[in-house]
N, C-alpha and C positions, 0 to 999 in steps of 0.2 A: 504494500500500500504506500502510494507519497507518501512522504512524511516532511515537514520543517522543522527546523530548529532554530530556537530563539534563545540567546546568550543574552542574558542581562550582565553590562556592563559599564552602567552609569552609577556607580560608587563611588569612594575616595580612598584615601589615603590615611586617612588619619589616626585608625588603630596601630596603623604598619609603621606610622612615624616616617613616612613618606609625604613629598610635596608633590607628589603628583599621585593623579590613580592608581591604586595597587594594581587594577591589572596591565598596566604600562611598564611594571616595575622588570627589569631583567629576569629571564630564567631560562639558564641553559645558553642556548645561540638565537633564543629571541624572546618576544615577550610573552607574559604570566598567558594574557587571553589569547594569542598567536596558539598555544598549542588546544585549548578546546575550541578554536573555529579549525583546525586541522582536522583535528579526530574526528569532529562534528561534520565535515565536506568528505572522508572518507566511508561515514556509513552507510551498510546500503540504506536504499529508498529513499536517500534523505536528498530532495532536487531542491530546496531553499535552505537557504541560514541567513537570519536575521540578529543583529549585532545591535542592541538598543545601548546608548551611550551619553553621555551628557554634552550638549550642543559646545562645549567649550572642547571638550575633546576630541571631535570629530577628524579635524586634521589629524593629529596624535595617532590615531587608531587608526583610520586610514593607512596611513606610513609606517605602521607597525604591523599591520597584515599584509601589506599590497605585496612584499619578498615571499611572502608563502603560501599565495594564492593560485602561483599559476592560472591556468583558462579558468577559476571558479568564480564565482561574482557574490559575493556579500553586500547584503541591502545593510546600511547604518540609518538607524532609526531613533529618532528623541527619546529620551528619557522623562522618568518625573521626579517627583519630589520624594517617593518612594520607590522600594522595589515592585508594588503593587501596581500603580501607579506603572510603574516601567511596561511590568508586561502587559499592560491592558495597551499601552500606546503599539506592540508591536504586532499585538492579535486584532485592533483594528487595521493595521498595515495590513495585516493575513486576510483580515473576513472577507475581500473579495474572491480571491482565490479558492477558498475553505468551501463558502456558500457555491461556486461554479463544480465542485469537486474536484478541485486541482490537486487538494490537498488533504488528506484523513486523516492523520497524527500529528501532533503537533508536542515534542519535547523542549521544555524549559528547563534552562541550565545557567549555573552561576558562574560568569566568567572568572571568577577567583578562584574555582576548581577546575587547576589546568592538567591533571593526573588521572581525567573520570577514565579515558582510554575510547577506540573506539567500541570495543567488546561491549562495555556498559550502554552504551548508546544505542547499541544494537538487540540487545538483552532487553531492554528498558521499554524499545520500541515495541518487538516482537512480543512481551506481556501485553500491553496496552491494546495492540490488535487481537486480543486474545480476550480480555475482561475489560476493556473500553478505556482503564486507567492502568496505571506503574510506576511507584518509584522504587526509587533503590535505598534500601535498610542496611545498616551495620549492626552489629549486638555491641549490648554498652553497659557496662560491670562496674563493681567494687562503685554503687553511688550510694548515696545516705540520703537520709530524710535532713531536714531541718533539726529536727530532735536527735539527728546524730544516729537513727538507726535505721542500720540495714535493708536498703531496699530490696524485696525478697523475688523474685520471678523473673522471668523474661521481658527483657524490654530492648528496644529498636532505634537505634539515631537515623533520621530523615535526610537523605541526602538529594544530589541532584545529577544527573537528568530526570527530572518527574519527565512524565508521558502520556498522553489523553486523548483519546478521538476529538477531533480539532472541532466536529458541531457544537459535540457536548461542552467543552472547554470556551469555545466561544459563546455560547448561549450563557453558561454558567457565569462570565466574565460579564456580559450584559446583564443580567439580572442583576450581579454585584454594585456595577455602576448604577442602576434605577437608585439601589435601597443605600448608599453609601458606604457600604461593607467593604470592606480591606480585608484580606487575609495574609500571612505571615510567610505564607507561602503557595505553591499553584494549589498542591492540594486540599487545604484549608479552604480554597472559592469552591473547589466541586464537592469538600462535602456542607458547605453550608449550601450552594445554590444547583447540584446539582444530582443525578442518580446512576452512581457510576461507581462499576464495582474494582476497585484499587488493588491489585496486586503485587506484594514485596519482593522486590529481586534482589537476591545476595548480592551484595558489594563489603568494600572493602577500607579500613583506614586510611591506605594509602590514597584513597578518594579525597585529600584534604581539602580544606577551605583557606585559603591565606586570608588569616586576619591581623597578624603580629608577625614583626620583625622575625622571629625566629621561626611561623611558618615558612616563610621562603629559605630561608637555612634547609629545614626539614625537606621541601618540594626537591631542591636543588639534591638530596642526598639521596631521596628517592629515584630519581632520573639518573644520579649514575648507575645504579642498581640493576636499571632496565637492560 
């Protein structure tokens, strides 16, 4: 099934203790989001990727992918004020295509996890065409309560590529916009605004988020590993 991909990467720097975007920041032989619009334009069925950015950065990001694009063409799309906010700006960019059926999956990814791989992307999607929704879970141990004790059971950190039949995802995102609802994340809008059955796909740690200086330490030590 087509599928798009949409990279939010209108953030900042500021956790990282960086003066520009963290995913402008070096890693490896190019930049942090240079390697999830790679992975992301390698997998199958994926014919768009949508790159939402903050209008200051748009040069920036441009000249930071345009070396690893070869023939592939990246749409850069505004940002908002939020992450919420971001994707809704890039799934309107999409509702034409979505509504014509150009396009039936639609995976949302944080351009500060430049380590997802294409594997996960592909895994993510392939769920999602299967139970309409997918994101990708890590198992998460040794936490406490407030009170200091032991949290006892299974439990799951939320990662990203999430992955969605692009109607339901869209309708779900309109809905949001009517009633003023933000979610925290994609899958947060479809299950407040939508009915869709979300399935976990194994991932991994090495899935990081750079948020702090010593995430990119960490990304950078994982990559030589590969």
């Amino acid at each position: 099934m087509p599928a798009a991909v949409v990279i939010v990467a209108a953030g900042s720097g500021t956790r990282v203790g960086a003066e520009i975007n963290k995913v402008l920041l070096p890693l490896g032989d190019r930049a942090v989001l240079a390697w999830s619009v790679r992975d992301a334009l390698a997998a199958d069925d994926v014919r768009r990727v949508v790159v939402v950015v903050r209008p200051a950065d748009r040069p920036a990001v441009a000249d930071a992918l345009a070396p690893h694009l070869g023939d592939a063409k990246v749409v850069l799309v505004d940002g908002g004020a939020t992450r919420h906010a971001s994707e809704w700006a890039a799934l309107q960019h999409l509702a034409p295509a979505i509504e014509a059926g150009e396009v039936d999956l639609v995976a949302i990814h944080d351009g500060a996890r430049p380590l997802a791989g294409v594997a996960l992307f592909e895994a993510t999607l392939a769920a999602a065409q299967t139970h309409t929704g997918a994101i990708p879970v890590v198992p998460v141990r040794d936490l406490l309560t407030t009170g200091l004790e032991p949290v006892v059971g299974e439990l799951g950190g939320v990662q990203t590529p999430q992955a969605f039949r692009a109607d339901l995802l869209l309708a779900a995102h309109r809905t949001a916009a009517a009633s003023g609802f933000e979610g925290t994340d994609t899958a947060a809008v479809l299950a407040a605004h939508g009915d869709v059955d979300i399935a976990a796909v194994p991932s991994s740690p090495a899935n990081l988020k750079i948020t702090f200086a010593e995430d990119v330490a960490l990304a950078e030590r994982l990559l030589s590993l590969r």
